[in-house]
C-alpha positions in Angstrom: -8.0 21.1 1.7 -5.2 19.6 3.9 -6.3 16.0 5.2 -4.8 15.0 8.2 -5.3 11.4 8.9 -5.0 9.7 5.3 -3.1 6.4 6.5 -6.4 5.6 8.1 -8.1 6.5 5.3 -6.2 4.6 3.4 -6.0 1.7 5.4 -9.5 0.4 5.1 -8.6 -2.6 2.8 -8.0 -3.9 -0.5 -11.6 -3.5 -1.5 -12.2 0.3 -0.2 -9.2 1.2 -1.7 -10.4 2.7 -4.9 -13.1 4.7 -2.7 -10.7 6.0 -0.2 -7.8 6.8 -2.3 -10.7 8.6 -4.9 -12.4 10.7 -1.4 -8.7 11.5 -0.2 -8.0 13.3 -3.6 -11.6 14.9 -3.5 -10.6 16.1 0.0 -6.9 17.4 -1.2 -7.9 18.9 -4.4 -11.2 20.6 -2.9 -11.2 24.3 -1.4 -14.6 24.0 0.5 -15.4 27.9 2.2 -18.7 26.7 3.9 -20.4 23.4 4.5 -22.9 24.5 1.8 -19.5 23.8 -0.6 -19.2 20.5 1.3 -22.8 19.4 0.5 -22.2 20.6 -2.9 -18.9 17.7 -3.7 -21.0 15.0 -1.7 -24.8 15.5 -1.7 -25.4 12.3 -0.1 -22.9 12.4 2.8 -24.8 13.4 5.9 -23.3 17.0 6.8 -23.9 19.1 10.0 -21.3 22.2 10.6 -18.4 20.6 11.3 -18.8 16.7 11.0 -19.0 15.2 7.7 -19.9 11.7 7.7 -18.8 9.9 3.8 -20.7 6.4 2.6 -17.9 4.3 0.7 -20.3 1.4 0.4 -23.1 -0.1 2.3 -21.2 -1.2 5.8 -18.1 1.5 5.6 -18.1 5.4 6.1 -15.7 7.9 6.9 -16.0 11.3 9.6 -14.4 13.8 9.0 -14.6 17.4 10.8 -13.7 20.2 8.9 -12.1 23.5 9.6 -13.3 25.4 6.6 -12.0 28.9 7.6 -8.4 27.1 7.6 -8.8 24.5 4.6 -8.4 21.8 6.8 -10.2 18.0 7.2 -9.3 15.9 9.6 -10.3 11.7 9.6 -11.9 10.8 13.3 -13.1 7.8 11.9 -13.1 5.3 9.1 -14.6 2.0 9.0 -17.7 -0.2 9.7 -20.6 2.2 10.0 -22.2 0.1 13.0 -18.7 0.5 14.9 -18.6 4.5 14.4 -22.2 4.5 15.9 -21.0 3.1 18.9 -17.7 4.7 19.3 -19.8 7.8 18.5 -22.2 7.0 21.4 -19.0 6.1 23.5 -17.7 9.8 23.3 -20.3 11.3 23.9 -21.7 9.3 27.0 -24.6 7.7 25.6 -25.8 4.4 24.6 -25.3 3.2 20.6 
């Protein structure tokens, strides 16, 4: 898959660093055709069509959406899971 977004991947910090720079080479190396292939690489991730939302540890996640027909997946978010619940709730008009 192509990721677009890594630098924010990658920027989560000295101590997500293994974990990000380990899901970025999942993501590149992986050539996902369905979400079924998604739920496959991370069975604990919480997956709807599109939206793929990564645990690194107990506070930090990463979103992703996904093109799969194109090979493509794109970072909207990594960081503190309590702040992409509210910047979540923020786009889409409602309350976190």
């Amino acid at each position: 898959m192509r990721l677009i977004g890594r630098p924010e991947l990658l920027a989560l910090g000295v101590d997500l660093r293994s974990a990000a720079c380990s899901l970025a080479a999942e993501l590149e190396a992986a050539s996902w055709q369905s979400s079924g292939d998604a739920r496959r690489a991370f069975p604990n991730a919480r997956i709807s069509a599109e939206r793929i939302v990564v645990d690194l540890d107990d506070r930090h996640c990463v979103e992703l959406a996904v093109i799969y027909e194109k090979g493509v997946a794109m970072v909207l978010f990594a960081g503190l899971s309590a702040r992409m619940k509210s910047v979540s709730a923020a786009k889409s008009g409602r309350r976190a």
